[in-house]
Biopython code that builds the backbone (N, CA, C, O; Angstrom):
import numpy as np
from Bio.PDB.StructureBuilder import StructureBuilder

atoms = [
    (1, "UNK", "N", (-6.713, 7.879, 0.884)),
    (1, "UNK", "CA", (-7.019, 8.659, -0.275)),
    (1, "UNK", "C", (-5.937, 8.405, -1.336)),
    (1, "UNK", "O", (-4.747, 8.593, -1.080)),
    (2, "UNK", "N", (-6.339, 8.007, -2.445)),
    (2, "UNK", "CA", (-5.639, 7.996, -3.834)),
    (2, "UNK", "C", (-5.127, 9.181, -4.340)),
    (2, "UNK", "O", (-5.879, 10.136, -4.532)),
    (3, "UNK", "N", (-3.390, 9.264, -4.692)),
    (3, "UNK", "CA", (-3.210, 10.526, -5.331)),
    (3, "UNK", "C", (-3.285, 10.141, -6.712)),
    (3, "UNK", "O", (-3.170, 9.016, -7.200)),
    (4, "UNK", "N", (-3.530, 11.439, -7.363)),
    (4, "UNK", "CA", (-3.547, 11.059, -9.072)),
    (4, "UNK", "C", (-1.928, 11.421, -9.271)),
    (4, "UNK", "O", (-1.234, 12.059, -8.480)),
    (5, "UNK", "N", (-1.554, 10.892, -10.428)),
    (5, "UNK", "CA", (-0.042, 10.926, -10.280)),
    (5, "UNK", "C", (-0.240, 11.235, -11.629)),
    (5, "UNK", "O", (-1.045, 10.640, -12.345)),
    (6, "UNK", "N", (0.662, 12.387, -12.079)),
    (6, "UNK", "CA", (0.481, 13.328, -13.266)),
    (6, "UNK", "C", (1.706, 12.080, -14.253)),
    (6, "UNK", "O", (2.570, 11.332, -13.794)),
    (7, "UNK", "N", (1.239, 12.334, -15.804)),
    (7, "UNK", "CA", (2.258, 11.496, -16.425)),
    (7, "UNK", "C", (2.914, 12.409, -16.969)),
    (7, "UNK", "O", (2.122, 12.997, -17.705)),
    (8, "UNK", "N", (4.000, 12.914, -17.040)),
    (8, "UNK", "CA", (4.599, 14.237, -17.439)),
    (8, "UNK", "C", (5.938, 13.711, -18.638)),
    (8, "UNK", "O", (7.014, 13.121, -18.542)),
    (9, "UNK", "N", (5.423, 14.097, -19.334)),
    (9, "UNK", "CA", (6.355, 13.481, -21.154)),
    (9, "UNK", "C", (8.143, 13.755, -20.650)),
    (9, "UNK", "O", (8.477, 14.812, -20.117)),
    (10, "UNK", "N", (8.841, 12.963, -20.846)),
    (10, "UNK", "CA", (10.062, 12.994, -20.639)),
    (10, "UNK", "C", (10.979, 12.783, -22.336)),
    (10, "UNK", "O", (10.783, 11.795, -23.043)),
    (11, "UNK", "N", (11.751, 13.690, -22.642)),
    (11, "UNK", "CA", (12.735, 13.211, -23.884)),
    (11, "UNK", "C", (13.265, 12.092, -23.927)),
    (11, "UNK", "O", (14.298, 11.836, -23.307)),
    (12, "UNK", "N", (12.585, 11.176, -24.733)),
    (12, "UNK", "CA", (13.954, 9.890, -25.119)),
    (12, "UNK", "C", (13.145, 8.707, -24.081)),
    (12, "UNK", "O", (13.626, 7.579, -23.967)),
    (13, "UNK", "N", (12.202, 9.006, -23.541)),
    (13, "UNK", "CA", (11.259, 8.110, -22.904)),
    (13, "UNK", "C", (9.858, 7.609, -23.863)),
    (13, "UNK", "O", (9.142, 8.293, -24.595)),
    (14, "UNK", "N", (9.796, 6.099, -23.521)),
    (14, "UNK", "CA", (9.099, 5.159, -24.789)),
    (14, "UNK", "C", (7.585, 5.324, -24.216)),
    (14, "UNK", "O", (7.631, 5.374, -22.986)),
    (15, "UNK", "N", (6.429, 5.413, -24.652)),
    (15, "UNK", "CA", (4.928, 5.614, -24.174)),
    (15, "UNK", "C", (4.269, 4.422, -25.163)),
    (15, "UNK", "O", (4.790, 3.682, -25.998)),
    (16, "UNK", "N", (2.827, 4.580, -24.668)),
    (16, "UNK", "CA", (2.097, 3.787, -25.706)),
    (16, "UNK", "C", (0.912, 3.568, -24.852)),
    (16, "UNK", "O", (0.881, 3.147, -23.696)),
    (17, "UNK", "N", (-0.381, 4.047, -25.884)),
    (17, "UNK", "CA", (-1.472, 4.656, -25.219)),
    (17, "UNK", "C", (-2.166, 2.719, -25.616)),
    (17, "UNK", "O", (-1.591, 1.810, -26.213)),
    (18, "UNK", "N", (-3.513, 2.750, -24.992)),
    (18, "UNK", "CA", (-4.194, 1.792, -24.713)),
    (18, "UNK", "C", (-4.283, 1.014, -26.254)),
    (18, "UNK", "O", (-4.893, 1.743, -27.036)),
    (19, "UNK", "N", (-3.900, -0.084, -26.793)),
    (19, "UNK", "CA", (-4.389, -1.016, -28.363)),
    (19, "UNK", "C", (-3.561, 0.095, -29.346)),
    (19, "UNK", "O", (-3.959, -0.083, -30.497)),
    (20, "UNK", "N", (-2.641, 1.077, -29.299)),
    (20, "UNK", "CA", (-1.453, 1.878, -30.103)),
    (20, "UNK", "C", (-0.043, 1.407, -30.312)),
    (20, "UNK", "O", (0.348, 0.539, -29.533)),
    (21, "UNK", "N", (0.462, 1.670, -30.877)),
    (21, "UNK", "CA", (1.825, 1.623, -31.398)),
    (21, "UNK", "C", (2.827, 2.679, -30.478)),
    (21, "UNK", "O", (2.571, 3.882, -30.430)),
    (22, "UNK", "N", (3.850, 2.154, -29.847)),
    (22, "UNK", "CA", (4.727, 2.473, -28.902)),
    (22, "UNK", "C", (5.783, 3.688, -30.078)),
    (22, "UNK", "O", (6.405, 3.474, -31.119)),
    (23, "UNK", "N", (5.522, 5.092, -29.152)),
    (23, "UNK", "CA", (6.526, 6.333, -29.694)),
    (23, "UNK", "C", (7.428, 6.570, -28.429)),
    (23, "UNK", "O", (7.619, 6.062, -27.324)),
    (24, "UNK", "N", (7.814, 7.468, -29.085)),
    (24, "UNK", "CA", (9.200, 8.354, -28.034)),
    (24, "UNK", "C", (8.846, 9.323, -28.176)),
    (24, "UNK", "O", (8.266, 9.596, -29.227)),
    (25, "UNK", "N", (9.020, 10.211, -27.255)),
    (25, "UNK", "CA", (8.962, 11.561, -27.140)),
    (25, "UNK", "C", (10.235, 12.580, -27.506)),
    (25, "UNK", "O", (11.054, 12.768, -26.607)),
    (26, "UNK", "N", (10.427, 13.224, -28.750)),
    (26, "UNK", "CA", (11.331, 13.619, -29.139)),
    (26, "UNK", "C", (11.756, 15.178, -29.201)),
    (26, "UNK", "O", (12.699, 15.826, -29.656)),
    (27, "UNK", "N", (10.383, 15.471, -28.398)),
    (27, "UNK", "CA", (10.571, 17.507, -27.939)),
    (27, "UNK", "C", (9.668, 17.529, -27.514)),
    (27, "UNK", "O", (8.678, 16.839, -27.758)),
    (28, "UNK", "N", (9.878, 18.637, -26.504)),
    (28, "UNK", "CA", (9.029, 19.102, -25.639)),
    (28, "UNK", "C", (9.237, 20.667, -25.771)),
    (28, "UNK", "O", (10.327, 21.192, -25.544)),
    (29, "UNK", "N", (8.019, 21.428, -26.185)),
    (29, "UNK", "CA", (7.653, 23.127, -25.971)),
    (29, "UNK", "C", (7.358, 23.243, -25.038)),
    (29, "UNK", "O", (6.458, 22.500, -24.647)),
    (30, "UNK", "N", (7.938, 24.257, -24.094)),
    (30, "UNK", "CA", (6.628, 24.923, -23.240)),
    (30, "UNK", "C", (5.550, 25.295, -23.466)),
    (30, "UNK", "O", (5.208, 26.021, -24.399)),
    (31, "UNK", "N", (4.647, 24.669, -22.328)),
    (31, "UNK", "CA", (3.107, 24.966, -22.170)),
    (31, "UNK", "C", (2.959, 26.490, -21.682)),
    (31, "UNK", "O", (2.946, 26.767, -20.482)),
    (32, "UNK", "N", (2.848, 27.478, -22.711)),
    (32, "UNK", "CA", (2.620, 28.854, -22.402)),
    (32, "UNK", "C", (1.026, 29.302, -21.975)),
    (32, "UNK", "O", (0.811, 30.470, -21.650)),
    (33, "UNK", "N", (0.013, 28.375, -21.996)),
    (33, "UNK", "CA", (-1.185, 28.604, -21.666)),
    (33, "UNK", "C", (-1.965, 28.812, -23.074)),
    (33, "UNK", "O", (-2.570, 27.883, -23.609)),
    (34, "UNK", "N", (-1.885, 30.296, -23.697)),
    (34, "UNK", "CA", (-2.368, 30.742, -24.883)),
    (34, "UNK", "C", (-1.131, 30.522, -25.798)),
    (34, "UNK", "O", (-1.286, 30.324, -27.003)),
    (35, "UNK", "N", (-0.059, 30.553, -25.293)),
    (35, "UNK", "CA", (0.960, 30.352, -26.639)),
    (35, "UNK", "C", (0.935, 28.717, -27.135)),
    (35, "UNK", "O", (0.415, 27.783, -26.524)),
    (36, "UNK", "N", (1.716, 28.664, -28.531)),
    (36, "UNK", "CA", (1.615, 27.370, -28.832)),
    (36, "UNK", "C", (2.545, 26.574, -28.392)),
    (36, "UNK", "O", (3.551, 26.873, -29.035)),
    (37, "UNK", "N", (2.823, 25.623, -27.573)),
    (37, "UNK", "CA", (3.414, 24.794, -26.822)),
    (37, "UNK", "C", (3.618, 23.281, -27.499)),
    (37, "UNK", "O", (2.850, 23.318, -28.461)),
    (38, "UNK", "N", (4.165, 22.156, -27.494)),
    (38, "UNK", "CA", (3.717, 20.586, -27.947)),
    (38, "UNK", "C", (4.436, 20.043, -27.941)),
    (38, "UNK", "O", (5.594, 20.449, -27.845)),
    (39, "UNK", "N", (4.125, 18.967, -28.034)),
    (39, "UNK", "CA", (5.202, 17.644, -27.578)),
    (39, "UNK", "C", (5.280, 16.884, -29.113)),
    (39, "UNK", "O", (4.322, 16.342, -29.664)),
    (40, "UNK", "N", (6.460, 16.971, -29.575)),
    (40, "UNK", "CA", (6.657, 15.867, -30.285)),
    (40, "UNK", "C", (7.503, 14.172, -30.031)),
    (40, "UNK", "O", (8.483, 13.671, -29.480)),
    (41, "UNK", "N", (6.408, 13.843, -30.803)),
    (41, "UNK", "CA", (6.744, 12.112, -30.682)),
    (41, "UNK", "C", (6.793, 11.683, -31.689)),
    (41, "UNK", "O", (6.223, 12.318, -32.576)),
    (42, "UNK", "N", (7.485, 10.412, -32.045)),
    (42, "UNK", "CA", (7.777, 9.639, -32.917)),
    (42, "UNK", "C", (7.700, 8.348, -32.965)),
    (42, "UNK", "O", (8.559, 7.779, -32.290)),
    (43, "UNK", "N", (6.703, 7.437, -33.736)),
    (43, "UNK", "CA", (6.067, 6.113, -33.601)),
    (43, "UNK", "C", (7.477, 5.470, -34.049)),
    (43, "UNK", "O", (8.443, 6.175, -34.341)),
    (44, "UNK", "N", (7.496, 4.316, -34.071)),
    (44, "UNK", "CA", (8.858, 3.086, -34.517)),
    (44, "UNK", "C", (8.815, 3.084, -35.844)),
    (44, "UNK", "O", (9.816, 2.661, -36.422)),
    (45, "UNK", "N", (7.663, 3.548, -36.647)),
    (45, "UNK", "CA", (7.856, 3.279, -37.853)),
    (45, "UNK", "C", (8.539, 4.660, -38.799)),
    (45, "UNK", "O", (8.825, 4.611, -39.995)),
    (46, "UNK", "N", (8.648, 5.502, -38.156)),
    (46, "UNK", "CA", (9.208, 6.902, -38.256)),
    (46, "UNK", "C", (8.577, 7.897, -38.165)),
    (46, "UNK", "O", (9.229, 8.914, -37.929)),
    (47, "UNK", "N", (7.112, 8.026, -38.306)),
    (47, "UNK", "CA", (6.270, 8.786, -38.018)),
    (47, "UNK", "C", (6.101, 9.528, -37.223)),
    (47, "UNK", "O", (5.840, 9.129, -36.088)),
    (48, "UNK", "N", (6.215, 11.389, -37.611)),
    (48, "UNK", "CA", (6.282, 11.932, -36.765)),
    (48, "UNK", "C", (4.971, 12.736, -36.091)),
    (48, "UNK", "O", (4.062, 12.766, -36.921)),
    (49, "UNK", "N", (4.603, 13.396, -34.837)),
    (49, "UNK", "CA", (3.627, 14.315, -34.919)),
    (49, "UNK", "C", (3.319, 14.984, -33.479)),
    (49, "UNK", "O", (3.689, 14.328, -32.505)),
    (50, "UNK", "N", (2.744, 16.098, -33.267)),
    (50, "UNK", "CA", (2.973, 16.705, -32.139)),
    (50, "UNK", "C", (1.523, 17.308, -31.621)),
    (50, "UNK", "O", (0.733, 18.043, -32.213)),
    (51, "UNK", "N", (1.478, 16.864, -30.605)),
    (51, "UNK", "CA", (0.292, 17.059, -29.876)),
    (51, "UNK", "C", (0.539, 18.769, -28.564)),
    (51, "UNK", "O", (1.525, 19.460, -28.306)),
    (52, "UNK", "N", (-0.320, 18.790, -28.281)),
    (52, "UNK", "CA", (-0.453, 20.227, -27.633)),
    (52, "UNK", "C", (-0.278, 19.578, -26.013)),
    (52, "UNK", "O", (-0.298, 18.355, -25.880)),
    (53, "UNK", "N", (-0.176, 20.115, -25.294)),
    (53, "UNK", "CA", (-0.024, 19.573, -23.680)),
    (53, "UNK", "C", (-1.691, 18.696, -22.920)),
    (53, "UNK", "O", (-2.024, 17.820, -22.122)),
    (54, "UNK", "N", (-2.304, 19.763, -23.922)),
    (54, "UNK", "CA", (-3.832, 19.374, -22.753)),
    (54, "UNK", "C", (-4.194, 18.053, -23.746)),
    (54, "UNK", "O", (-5.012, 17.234, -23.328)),
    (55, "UNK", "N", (-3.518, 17.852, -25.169)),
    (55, "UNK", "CA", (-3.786, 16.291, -26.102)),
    (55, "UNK", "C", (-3.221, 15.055, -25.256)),
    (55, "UNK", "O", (-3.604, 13.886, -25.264)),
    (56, "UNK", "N", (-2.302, 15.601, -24.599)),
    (56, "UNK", "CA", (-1.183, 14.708, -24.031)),
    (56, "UNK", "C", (-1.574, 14.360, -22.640)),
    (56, "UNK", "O", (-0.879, 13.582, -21.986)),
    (57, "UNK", "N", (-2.612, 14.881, -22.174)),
    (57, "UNK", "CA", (-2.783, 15.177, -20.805)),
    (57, "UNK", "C", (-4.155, 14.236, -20.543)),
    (57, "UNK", "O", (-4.559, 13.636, -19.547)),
    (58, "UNK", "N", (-4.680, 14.393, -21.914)),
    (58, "UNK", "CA", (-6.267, 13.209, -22.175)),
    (58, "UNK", "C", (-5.806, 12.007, -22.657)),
    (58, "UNK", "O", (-6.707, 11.168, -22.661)),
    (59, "UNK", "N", (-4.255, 11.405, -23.257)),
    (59, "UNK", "CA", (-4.141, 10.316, -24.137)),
    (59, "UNK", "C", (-3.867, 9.047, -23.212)),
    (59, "UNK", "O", (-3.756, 7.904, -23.654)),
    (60, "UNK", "N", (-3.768, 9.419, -21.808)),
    (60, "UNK", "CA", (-3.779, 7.810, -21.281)),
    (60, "UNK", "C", (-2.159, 7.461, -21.286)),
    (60, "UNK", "O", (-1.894, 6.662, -20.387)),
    (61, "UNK", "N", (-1.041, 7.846, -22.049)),
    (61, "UNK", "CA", (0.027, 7.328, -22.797)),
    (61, "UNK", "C", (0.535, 6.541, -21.249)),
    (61, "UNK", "O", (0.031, 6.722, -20.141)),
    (62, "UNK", "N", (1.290, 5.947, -21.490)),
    (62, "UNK", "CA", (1.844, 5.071, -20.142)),
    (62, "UNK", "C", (3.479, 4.916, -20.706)),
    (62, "UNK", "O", (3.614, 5.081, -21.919)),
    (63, "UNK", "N", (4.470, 4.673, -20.070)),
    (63, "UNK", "CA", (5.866, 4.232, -20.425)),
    (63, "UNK", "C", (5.878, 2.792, -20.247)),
    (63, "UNK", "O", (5.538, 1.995, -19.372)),
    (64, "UNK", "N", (6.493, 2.750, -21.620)),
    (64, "UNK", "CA", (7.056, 1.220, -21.705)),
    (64, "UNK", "C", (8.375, 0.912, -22.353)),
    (64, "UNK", "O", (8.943, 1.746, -23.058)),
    (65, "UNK", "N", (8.803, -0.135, -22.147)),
    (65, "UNK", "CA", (10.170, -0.401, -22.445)),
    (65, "UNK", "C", (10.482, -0.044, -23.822)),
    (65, "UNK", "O", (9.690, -0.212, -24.750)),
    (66, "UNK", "N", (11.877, 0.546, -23.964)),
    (66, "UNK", "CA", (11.520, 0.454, -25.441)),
    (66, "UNK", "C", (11.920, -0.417, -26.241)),
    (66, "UNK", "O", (12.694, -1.285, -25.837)),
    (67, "UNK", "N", (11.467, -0.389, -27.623)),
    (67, "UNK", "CA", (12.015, -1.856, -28.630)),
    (67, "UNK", "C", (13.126, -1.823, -28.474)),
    (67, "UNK", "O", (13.883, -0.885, -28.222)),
    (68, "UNK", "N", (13.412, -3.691, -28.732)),
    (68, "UNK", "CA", (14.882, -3.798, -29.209)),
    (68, "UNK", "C", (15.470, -3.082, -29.672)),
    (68, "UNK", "O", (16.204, -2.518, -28.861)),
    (69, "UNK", "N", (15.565, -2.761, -30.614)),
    (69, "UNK", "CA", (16.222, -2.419, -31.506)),
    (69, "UNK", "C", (15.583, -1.247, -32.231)),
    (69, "UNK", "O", (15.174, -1.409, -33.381)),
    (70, "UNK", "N", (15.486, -0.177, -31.670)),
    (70, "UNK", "CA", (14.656, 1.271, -32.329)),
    (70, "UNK", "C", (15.542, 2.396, -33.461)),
    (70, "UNK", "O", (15.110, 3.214, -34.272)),
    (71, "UNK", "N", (17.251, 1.910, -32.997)),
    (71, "UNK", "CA", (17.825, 2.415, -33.861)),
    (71, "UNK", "C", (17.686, 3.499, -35.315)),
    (71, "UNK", "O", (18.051, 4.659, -35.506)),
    (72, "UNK", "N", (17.008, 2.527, -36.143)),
    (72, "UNK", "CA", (16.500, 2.660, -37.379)),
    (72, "UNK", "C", (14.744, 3.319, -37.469)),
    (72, "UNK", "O", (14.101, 3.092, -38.493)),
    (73, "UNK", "N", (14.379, 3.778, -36.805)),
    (73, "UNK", "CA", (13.630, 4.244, -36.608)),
    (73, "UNK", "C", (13.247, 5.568, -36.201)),
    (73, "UNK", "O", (12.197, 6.194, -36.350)),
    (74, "UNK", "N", (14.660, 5.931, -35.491)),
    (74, "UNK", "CA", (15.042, 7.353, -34.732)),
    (74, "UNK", "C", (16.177, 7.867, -35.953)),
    (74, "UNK", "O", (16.638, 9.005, -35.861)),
    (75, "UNK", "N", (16.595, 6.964, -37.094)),
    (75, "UNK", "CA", (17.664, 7.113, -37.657)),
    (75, "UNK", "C", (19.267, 7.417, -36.788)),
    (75, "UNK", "O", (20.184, 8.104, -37.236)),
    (76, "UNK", "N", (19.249, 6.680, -35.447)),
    (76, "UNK", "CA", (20.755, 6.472, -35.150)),
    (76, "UNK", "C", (21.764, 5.797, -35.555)),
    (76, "UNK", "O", (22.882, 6.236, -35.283)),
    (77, "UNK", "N", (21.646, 4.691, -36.228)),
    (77, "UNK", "CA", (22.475, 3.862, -36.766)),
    (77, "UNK", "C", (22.579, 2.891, -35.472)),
    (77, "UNK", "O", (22.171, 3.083, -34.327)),
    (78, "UNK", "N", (23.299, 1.723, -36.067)),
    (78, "UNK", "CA", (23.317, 1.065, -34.744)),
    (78, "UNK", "C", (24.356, 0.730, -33.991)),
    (78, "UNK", "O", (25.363, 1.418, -34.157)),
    (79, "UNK", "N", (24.422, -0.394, -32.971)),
    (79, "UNK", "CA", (25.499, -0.328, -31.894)),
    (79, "UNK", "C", (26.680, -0.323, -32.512)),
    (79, "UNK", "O", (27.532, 0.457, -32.086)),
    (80, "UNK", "N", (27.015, -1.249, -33.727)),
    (80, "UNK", "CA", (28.499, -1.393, -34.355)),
    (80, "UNK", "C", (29.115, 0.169, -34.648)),
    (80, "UNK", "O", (30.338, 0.313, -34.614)),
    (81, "UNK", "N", (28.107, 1.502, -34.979)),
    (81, "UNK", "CA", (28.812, 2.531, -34.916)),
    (81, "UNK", "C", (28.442, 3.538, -34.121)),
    (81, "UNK", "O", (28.149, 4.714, -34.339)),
    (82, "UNK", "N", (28.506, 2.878, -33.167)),
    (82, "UNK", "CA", (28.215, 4.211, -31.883)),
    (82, "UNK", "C", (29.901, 4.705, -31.646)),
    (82, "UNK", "O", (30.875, 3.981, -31.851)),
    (83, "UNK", "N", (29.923, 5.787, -31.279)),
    (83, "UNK", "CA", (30.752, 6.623, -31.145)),
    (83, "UNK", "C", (31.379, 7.235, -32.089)),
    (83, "UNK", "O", (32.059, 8.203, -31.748)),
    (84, "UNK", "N", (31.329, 6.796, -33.766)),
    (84, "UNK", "CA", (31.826, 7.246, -34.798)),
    (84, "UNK", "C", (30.764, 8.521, -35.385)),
    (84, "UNK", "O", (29.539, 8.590, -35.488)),
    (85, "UNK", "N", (31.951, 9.528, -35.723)),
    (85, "UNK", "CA", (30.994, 10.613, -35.776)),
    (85, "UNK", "C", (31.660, 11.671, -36.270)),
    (85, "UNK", "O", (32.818, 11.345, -36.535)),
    (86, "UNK", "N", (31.456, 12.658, -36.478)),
    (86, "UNK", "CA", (32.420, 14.332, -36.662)),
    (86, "UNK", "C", (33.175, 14.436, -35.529)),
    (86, "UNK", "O", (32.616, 14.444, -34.433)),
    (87, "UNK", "N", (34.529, 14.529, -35.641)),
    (87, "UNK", "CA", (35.505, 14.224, -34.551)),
    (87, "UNK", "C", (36.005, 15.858, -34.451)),
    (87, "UNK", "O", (36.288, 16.574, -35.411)),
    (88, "UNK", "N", (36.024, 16.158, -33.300)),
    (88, "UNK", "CA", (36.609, 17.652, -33.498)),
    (88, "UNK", "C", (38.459, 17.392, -33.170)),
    (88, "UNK", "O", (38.836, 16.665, -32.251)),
    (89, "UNK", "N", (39.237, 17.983, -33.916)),
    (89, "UNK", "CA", (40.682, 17.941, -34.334)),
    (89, "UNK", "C", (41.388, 19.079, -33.494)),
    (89, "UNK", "O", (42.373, 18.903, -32.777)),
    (90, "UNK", "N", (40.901, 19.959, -33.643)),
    (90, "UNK", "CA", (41.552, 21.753, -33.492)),
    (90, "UNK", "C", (39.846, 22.019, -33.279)),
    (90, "UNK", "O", (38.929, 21.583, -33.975)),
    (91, "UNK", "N", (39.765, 23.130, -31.733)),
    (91, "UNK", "CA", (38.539, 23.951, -31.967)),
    (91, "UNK", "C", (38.449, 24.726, -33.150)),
    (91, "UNK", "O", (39.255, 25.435, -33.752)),
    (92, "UNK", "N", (36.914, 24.317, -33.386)),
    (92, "UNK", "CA", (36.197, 24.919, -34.067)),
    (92, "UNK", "C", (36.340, 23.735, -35.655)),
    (92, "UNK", "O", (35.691, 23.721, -36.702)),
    (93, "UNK", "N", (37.107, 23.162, -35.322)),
    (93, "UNK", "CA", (37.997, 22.248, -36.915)),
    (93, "UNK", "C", (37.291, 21.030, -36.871)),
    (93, "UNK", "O", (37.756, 20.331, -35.971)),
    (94, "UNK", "N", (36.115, 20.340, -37.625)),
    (94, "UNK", "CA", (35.417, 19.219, -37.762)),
    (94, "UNK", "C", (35.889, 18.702, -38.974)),
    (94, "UNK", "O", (35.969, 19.300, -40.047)),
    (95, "UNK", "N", (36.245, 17.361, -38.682)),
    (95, "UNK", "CA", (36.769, 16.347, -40.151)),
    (95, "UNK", "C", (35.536, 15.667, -40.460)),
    (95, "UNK", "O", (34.527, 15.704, -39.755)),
    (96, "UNK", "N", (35.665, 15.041, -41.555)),
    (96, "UNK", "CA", (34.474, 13.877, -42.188)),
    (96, "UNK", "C", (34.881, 12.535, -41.728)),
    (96, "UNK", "O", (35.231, 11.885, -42.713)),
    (97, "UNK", "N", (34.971, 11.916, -40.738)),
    (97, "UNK", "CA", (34.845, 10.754, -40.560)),
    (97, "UNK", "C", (35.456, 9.387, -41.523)),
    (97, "UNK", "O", (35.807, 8.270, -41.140)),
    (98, "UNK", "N", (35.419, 9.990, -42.930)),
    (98, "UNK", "CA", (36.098, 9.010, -43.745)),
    (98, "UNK", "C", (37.578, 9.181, -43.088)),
    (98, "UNK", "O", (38.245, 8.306, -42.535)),
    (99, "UNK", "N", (37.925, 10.622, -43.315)),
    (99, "UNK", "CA", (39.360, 10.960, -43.112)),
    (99, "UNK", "C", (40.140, 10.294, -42.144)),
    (99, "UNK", "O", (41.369, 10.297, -42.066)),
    (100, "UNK", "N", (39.304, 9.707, -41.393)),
    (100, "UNK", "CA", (39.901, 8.553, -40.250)),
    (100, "UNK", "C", (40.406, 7.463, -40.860)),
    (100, "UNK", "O", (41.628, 7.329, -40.922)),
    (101, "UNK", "N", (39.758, 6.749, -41.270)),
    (101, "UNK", "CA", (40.135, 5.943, -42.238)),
    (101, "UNK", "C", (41.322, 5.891, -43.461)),
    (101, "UNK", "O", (41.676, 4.909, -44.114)),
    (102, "UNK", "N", (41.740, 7.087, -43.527)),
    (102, "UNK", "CA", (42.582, 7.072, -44.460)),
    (102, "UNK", "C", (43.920, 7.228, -43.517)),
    (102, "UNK", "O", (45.001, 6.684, -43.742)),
    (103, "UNK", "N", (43.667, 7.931, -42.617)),
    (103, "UNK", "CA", (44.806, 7.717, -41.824)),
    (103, "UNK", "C", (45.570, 6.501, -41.214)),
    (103, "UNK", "O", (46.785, 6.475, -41.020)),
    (104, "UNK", "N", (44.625, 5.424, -40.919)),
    (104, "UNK", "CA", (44.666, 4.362, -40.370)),
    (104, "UNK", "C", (45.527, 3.597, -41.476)),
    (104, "UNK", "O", (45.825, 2.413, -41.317)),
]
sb = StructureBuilder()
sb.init_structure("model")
sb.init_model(0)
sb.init_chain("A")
sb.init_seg("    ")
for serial, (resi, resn, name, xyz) in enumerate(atoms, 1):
    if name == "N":
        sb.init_residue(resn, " ", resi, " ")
    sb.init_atom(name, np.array(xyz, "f"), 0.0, 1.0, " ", f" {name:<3s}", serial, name[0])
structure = sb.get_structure()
């Protein structure tokens, strides 16, 4: 006997339903039954939009690798400035990132 194996939306995990354009899943609501619940996703081209659980549950979506290079699409910037960011100094005390630079 075949089990059906539920596809259950994961954050930051890449999908892409049958002849569609590959999104990410970028929130997840709880499915309250009658309350409003939904999953938002986001296509590569920036496009955002959010489907309800039982939309998500009919779309087929499957995981796939994600693009090269999605960076710019999620608006992260890319690998050359990963880790540069609001640096905390003193709790509660956030600098601007230039200010690094001037120190240097």
């Amino acid at each position: 006997m075949e089990l059906l194996q539920l596809n259950v939306p994961e954050i930051g995990e890449w999908y892409r339903v049958q002849h569609g354009e590959p999104f990410v899943v970028v929130a997840i609501e709880a499915d309250g039954g009658e309350a409003e619940g939904g999953i938002g996703i986001q296509y590569f081209d920036g496009t955002l939009e959010e489907l309800d659980h039982h939309e998500w549950s009919t779309l087929g979506a499957q995981p796939v690798a994600a693009p090269e290079d999605y960076s710019g699409a999620l608006d992260l910037g890319g690998q050359s400035d990963a880790g540069i960011g609001l640096i905390a100094e003193d709790e509660g005390t956030w600098v601007d990132p230039l200010s690094i630079v001037e120190r240097l």
